[in-house]
N, C-alpha and C positions, 0 to 999 in steps of 0.2 A: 451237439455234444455239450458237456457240463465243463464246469472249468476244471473239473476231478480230472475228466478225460483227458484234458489237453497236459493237466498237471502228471497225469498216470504216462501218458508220451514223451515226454519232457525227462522224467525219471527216466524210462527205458531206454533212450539214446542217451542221457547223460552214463547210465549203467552200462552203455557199449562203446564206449573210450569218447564223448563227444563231454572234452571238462570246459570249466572256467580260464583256465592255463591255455587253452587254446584258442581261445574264443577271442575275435576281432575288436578293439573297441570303438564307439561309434563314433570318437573322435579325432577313427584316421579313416573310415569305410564305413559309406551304406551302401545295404546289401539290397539287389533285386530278386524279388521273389519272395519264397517261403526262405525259414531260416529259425534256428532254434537262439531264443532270446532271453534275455536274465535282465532284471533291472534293476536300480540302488536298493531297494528289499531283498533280492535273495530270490523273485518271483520268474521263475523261467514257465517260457512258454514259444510254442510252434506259429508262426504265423509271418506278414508281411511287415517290415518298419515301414512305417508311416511320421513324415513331420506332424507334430502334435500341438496345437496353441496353449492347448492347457497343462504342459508339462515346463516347471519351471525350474528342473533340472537341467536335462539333457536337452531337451524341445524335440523326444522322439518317442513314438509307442510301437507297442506290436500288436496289433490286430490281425485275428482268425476269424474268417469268415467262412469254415466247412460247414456243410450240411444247410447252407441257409441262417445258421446263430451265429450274430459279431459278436464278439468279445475280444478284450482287449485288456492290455499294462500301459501304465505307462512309464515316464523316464527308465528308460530301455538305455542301460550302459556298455554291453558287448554284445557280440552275435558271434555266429558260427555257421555254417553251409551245412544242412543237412546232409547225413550220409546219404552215400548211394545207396538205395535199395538189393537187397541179396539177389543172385544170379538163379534165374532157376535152373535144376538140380532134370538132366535128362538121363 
């Protein structure tokens, strides 16, 4: 994926109630796993925190490594738990 991608996901769950207002900051909780991320730019993105050497903010990034392409933010200032996925419909 492009980073359009990850920024086109990013927007669609931010667009289904996952705000900033809700969103954990990373200097009370790091989060395991995937996790929808924002950092002191405004730069949200899907992916795993990771300690970061070369963030001399926060000292945290978010790296996506789907499909095989890392990409990453860095100084990652809150998080949020990605929703759950919709129920399938029988």
């Amino acid at each position: 994926p492009t980073i359009g991608f990850i920024e086109a996901l990013a927007d669609h769950l931010i667009a289904n109630g996952v705000t900033v207002q809700k969103m954990t900051p990373i200097t009370e909780d790091v989060p395991h796993g995937e996790c929808l991320a924002v950092n002191t730019c405004g730069v949200y993105m899907v992916g795993e925190i990771v300690k970061d050497p070369y963030s001399t903010v926060t000292g945290y990034a978010c790296i996506s490594n789907r499909w095989g392409y890392e990409e990453g933010i860095g100084d990652v200032t809150h998080w949020q738990p990605l929703p759950e996925a919709p129920k399938k419909e029988e």
